[in-house]
ZADO-1210 file (C-alpha; in nm, 4 decimals, padded with zeros to 6 digits):
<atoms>
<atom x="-16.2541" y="-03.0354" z="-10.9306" code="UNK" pos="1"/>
<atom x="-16.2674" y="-02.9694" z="-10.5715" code="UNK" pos="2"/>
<atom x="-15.9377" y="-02.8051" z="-10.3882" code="UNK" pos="3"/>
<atom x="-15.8216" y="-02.9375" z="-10.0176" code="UNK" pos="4"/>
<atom x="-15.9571" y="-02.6268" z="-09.9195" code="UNK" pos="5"/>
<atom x="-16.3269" y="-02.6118" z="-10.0208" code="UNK" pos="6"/>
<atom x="-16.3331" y="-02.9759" z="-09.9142" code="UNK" pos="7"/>
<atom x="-16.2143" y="-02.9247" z="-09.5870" code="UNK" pos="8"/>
<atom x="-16.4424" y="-02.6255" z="-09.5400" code="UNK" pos="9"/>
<atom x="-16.7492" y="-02.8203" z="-09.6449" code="UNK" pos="10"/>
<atom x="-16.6601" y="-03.1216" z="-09.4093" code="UNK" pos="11"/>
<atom x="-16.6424" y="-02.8573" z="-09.1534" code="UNK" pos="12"/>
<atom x="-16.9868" y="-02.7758" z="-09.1858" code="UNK" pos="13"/>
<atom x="-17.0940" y="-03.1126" z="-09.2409" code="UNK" pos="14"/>
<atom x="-16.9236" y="-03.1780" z="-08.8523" code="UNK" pos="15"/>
<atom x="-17.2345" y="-03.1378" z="-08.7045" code="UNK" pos="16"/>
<atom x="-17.5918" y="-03.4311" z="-08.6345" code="UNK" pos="17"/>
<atom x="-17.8207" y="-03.1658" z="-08.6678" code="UNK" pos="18"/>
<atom x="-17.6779" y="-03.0168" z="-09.0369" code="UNK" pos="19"/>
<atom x="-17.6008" y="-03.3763" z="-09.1507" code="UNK" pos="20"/>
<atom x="-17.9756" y="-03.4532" z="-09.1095" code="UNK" pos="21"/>
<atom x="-18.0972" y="-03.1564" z="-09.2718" code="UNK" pos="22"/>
<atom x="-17.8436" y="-03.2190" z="-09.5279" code="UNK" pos="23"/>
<atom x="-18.0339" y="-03.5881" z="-09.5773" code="UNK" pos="24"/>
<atom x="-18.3846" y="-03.4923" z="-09.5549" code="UNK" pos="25"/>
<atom x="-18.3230" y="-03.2186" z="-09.8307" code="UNK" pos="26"/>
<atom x="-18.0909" y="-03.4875" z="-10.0509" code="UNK" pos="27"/>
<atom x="-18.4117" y="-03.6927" z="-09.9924" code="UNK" pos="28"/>
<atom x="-18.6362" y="-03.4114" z="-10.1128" code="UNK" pos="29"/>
<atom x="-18.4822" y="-03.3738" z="-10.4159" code="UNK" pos="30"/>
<atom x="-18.4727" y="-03.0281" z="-10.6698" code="UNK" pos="31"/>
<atom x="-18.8490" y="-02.9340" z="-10.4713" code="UNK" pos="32"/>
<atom x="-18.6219" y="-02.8571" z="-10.1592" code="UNK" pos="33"/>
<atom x="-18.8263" y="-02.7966" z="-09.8278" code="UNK" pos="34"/>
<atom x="-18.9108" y="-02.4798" z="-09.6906" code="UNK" pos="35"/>
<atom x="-18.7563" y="-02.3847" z="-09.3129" code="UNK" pos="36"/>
<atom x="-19.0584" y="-02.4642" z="-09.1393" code="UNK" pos="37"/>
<atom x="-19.0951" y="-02.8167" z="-09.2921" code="UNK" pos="38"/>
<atom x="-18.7694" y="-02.8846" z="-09.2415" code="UNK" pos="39"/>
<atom x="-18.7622" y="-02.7954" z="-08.8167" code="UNK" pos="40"/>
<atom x="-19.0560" y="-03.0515" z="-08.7856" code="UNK" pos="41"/>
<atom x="-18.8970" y="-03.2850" z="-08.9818" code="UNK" pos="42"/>
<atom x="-18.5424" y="-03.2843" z="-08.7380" code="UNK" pos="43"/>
<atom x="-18.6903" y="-03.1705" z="-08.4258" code="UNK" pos="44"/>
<atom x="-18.5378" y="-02.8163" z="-08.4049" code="UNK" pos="45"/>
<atom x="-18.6911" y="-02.5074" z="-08.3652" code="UNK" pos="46"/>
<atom x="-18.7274" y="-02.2639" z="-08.6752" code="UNK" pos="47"/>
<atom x="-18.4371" y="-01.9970" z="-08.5616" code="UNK" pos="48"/>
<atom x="-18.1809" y="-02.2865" z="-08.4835" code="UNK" pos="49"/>
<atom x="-18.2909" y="-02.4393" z="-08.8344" code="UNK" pos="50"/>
<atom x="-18.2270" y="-02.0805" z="-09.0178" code="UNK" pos="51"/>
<atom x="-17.9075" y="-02.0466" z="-08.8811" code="UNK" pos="52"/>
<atom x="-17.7727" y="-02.3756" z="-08.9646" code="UNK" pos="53"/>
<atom x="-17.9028" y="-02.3397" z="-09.3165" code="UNK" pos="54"/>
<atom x="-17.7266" y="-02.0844" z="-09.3695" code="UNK" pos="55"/>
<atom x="-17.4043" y="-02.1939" z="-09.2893" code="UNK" pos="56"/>
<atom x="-17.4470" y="-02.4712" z="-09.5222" code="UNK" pos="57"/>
<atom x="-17.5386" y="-02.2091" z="-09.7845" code="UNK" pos="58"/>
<atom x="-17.2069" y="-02.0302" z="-09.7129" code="UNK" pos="59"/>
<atom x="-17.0229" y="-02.3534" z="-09.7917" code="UNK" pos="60"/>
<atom x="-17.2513" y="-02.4011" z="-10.0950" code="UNK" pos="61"/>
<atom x="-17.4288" y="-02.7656" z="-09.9638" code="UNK" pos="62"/>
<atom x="-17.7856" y="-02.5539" z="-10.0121" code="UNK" pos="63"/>
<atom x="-17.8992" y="-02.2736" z="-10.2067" code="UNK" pos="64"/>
<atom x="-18.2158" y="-02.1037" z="-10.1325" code="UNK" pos="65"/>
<atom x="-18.5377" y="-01.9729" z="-10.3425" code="UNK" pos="66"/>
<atom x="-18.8088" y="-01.7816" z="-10.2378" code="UNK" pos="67"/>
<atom x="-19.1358" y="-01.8839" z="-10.3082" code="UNK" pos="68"/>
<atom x="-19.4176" y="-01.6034" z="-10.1711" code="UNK" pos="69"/>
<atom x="-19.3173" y="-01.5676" z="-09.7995" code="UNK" pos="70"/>
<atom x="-19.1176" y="-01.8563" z="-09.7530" code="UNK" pos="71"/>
<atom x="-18.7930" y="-01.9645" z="-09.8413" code="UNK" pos="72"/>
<atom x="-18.7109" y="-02.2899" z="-09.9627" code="UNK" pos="73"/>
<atom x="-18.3870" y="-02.4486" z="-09.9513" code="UNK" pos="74"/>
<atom x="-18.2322" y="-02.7126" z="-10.1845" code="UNK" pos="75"/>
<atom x="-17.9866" y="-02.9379" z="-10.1654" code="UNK" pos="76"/>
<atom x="-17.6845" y="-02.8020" z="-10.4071" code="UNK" pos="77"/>
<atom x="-17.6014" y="-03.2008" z="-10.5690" code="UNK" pos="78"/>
<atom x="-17.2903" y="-02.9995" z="-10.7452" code="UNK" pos="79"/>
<atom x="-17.1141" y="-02.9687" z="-10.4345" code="UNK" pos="80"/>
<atom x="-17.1888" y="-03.2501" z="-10.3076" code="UNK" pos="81"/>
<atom x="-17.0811" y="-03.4436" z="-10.6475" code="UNK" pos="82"/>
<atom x="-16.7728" y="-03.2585" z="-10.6318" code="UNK" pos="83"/>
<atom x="-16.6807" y="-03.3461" z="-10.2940" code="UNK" pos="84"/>
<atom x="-16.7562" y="-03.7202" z="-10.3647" code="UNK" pos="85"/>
<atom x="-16.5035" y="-03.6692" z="-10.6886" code="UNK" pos="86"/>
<atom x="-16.2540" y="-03.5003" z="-10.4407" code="UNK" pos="87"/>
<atom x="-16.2845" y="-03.8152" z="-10.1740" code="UNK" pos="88"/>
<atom x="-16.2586" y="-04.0466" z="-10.3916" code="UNK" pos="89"/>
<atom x="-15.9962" y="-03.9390" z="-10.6067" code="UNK" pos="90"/>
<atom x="-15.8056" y="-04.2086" z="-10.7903" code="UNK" pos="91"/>
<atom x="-15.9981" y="-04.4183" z="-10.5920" code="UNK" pos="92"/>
<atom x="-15.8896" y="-04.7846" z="-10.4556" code="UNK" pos="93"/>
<atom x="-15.5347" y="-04.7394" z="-10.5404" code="UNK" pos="94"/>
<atom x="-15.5961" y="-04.9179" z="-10.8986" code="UNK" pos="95"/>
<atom x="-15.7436" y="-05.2465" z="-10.6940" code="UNK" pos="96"/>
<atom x="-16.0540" y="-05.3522" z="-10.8911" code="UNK" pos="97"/>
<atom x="-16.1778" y="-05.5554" z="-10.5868" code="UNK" pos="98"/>
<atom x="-16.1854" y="-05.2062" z="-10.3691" code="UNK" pos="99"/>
<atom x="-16.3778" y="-05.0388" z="-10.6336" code="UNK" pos="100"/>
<atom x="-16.6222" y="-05.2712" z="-10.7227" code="UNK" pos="101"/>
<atom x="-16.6617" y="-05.2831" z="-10.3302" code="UNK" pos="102"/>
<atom x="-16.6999" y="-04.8847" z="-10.3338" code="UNK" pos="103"/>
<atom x="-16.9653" y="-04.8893" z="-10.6719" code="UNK" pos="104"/>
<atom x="-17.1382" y="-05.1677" z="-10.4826" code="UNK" pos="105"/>
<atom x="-17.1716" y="-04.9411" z="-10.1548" code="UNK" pos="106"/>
<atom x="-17.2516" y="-04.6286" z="-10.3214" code="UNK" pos="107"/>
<atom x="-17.5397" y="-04.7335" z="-10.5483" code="UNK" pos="108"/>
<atom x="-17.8782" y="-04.5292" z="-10.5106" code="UNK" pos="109"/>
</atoms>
């Protein structure tokens, strides 16, 4: 399970639009990933800006990376983020059902 720590050090990262939506778009592109060039085009941002926010989020462990030829392709890491959902919602609800149904509910893919 997650500590305060590594929770608090992943929201950190995740305190930003620009990481949040590359955070999405590589939740969204599943165990392929996307490679750094894909993914400026698909936010907006230039290539260098994209680099260096990837790999902040691969210091915190949201993304790991794989080369493939020239290019590197990021992923998003689903442990991490699975283990940050466990830490948030940690006896969730307080024991009411209602809350939890409310959360399953919200939280379905």
């Amino acid at each position: 399970m997650m500590k305060t720590n590594g929770a608090v050090k992943v929201l950190s990262v995740l305190a930003h639009e620009g990481r949040v939506s590359l955070l999405q778009t590589l939740v969204q592109a599943g165990k392929n990933g996307s490679s750094v060039s894909a993914l400026a085009g698909v936010i907006g941002q230039n290539v260098k800006t994209v680099s260096a926010q990837l790999q902040l989020m691969a210091d915190a462990e949201l993304v790991r990376v794989r080369r493939e030829g020239k290019q590197m392709i990021y992923c998003a890491e689903f442990q991490t983020l699975g283990a940050l959902f466990a830490f948030i919602m940690h006896d969730c609800c307080g024991g009411h059902e209602d809350l939890r149904r409310t959360v399953q509910r919200v939280c379905k893919c």
